[in-house]
C-alpha positions in Angstrom: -23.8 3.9 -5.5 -26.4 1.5 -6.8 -23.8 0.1 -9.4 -21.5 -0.4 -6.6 -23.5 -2.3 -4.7 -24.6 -4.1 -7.4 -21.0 -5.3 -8.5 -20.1 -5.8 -4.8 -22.7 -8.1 -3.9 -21.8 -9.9 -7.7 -18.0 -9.8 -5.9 -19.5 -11.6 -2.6 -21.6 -14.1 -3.9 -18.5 -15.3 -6.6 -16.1 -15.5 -3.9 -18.1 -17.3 -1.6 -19.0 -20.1 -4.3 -15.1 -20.4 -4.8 -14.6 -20.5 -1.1 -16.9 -23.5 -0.5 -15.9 -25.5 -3.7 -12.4 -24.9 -2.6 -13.2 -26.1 1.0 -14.9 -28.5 -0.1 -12.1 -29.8 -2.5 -9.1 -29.1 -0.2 -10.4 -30.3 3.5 -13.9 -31.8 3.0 -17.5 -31.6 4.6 -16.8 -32.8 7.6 -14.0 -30.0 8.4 -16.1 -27.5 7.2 -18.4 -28.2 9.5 -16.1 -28.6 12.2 -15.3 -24.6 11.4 -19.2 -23.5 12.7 -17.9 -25.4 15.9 -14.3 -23.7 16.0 -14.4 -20.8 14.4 -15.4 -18.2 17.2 -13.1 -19.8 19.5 -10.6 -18.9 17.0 -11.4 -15.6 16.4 -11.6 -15.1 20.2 -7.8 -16.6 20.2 -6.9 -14.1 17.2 -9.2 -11.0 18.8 -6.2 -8.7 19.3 -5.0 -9.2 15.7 -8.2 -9.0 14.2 -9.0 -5.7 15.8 -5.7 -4.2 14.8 -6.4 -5.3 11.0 -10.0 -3.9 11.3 -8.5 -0.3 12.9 -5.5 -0.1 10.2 -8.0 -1.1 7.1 -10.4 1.4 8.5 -7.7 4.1 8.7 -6.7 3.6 5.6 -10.0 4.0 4.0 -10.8 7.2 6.2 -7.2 8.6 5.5 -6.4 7.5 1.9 -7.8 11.0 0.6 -6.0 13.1 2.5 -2.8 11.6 2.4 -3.4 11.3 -1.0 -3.2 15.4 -1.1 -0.3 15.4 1.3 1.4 12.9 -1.1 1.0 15.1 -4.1 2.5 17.7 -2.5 5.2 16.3 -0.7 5.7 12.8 -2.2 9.1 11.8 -4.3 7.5 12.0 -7.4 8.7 9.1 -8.4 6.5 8.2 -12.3 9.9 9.7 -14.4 12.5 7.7 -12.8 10.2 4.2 -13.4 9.5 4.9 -16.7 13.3 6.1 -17.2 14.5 2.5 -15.6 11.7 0.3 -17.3 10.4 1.9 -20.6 8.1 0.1 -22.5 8.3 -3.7 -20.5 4.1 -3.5 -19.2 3.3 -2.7 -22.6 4.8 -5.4 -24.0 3.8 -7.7 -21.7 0.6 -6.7 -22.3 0.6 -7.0 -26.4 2.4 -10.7 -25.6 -0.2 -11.7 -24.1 -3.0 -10.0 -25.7 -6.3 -11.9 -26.5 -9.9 -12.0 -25.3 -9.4 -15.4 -23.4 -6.6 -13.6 -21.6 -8.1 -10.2 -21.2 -11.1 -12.3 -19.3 -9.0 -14.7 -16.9 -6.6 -12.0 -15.5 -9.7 -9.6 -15.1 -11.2 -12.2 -13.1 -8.3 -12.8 -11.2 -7.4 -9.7 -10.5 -11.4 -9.1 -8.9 -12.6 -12.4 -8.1 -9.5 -14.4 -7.6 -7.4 -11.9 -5.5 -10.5 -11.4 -3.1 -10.5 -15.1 -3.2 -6.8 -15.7 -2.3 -7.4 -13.1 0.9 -10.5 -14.4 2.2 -9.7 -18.4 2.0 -7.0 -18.9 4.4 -8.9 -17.5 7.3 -11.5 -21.0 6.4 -8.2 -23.0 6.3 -6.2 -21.3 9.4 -9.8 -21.4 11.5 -9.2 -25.2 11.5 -5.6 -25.7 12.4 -5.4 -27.0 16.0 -2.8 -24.0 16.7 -3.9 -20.4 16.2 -0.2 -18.8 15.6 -0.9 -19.2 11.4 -4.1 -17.3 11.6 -2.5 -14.5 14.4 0.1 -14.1 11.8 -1.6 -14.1 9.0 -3.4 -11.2 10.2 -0.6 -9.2 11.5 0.6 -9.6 8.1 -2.0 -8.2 6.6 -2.7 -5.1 9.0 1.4 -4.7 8.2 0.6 -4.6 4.2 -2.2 -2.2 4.7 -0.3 0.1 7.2 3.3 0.2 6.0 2.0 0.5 2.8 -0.2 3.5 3.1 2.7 5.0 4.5 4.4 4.7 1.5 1.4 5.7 -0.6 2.1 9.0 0.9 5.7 9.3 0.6 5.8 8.4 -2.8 3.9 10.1 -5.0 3.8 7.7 -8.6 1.4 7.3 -11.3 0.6 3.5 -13.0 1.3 2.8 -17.1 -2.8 3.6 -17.6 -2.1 6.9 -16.5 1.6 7.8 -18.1 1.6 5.5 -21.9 -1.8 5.6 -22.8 -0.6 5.7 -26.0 1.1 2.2 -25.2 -0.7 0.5 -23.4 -5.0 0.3 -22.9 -6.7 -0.6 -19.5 -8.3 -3.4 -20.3 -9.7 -4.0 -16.7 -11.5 -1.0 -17.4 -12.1 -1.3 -21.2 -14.0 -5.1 -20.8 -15.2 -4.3 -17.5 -16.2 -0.9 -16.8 -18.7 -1.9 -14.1 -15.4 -2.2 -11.9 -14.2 1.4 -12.6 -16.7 3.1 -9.9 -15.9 0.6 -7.7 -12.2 0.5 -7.7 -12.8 4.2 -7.3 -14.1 3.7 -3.8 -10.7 1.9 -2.8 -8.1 3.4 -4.3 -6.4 6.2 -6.0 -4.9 6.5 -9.5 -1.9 7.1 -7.5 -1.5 4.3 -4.7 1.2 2.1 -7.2 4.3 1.9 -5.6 4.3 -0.9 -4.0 1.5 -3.0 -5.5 -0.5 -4.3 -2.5 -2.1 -6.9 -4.6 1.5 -8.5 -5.1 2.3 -7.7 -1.4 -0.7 -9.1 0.0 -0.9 -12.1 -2.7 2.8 -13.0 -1.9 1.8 -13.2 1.6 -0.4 -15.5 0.9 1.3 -17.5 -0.8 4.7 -17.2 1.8 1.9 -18.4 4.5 1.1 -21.3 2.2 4.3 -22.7 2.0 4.5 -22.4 5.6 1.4 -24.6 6.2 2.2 -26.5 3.3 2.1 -30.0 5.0 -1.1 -29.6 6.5 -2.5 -27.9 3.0 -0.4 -29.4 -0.1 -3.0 -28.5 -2.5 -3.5 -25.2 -1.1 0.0 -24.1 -1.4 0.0 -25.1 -5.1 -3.3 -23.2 -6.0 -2.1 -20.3 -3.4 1.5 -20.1 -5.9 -0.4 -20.4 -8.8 -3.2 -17.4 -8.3 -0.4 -15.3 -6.6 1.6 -15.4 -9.8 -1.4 -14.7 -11.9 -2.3 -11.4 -9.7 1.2 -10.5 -10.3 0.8 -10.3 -14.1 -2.5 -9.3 -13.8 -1.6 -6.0 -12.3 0.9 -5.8 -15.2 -1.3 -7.5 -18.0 -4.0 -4.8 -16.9 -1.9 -1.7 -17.3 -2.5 -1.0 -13.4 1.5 -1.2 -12.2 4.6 -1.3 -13.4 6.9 -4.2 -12.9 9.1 -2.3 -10.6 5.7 -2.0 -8.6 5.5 -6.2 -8.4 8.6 -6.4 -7.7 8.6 -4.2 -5.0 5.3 -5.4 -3.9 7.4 -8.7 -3.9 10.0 -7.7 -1.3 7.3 -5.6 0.9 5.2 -8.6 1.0 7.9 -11.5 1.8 9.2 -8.5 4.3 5.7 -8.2 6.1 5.6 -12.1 6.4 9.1 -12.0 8.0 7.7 -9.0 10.7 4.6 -11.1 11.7 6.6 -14.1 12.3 9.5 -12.1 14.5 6.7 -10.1 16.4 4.0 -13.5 16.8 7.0 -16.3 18.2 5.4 -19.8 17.7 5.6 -22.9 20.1 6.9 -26.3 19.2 3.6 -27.5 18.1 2.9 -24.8 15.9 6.9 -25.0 14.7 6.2 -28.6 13.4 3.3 -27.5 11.3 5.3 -24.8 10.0 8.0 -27.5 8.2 11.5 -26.2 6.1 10.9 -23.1 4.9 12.7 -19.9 3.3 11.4 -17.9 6.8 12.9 -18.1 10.4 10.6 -20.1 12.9 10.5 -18.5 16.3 13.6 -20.8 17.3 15.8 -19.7 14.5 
């Protein structure tokens, strides 16, 4: 528990440097400091959704290992037909790219720079003069984590560090084994199919290029860490590519729900610009 701690408060402190050097970078002092103003008036707007988010993420942690059991015995076992369709593709992905620099950066972005790619848009929402961005954000998100543990249970699948060890080597683990007790604490060898980390990180990065007038650069570095959580989770050994890709779809499919269930006014229409996802108009 102590090493837990230890890396989690290593987790809180790096993310929190990146938030304000991002903030900093992408609206400036003087919004930040608008955001001690606004920000609870925000959260009072967004209370509803933030309560749901807190009671699925909750659930999920409480339930994860029994419906883990109930998975393993009633899940589609689905680890033989993946590696059937696939084979070898994470495993070569992973000697492609193979090297200490890149062992380093896609360890760090799959801890630091996926925490990071969550956490920051609730600082860039908290200051948009309309709250529907932050409501739906947050529905997304409490969609991810719900939907998905649902199909956590249904499908019972194992990731390439588990099936081709042979093939492939966890190097999350390997060059970082501080991480290994804590990633036991939120997740299970088996929780693969989807990945969340695509499916949350594309919903990000949908929800950028939503906002993307208001927050050019942030839609840019949002598309750019999303991507590099997506090979991550290969480059690591931890899913499979039919795992992003279905994490793909889940996540652009969550962003669609949040906007049909939260339908935006006018204002918060214009904010939203073109886009590949219906306004509440459409």
């Amino acid at each position: 528990m102590i090493v837990v701690l230890g890396v989690l408060a290593v987790l809180l402190a790096v993310v929190a440097a990146m938030c304000l050097v991002a903030g900093v970078a992408i609206v400036g002092t003087d919004e930040l400091r608008r955001l001690r103003r606004d920000a609870l008036p925000r959260v009072r707007e967004a209370r509803l959704q933030v309560g749901v988010l807190l009671v699925v993420v909750v659930a999920s942690g409480t339930l994860r290992g029994s419906l883990q059991t109930v998975s393993e015995l009633y899940g589609w076992e689905l680890t033989p037909f993946i590696l059937a369709f696939e084979g070898a593709i994470v495993a070569l992905i992973q000697s492609a790219l193979a090297s200490p620099a890149a062992t380093l950066y896609f360890s760090a972005i799959y801890i630091y720079g996926y925490v990071f790619l969550l956490v920051f848009p609730f600082i860039l929402y908290g200051l948009l003069p309309r709250s529907a961005p932050l409501k739906r954000l947050l529905t997304a998100y409490a969609l991810n984590y719900g939907l998905g543990l649902v199909l956590y249970t249904l499908v019972f699948a194992h990731g390439p560090r588990n099936v081709i060890p042979d093939l492939v080597e966890p190097l999350l683990f390997t060059f970082n084994p501080e991480f290994m007790e804590l990633a036991s604490h939120v997740n299970e060898n088996t929780n693969v199919f989807p990945s969340l980390h695509t499916s949350l990180s594309v919903t990000v990065a949908a929800f950028a290029w939503r906002t993307r007038e208001a927050y050019p650069a942030w839609t840019a570095l949002a598309t750019w860490l999303a991507t590099s959580v997506m090979l991550a989770t290969m480059y690591l050994a931890i899913h499979w590519l039919v795992d992003v890709v279905a994490g793909t779809v889940f996540g652009l499919a969550c962003v669609a729900m949040a906007i049909r269930l939260l339908p935006e006014s006018e204002e918060d229409g214009a904010l939203a610009g073109s886009s590949g996802f219906p306004s509440a108009d459409d």
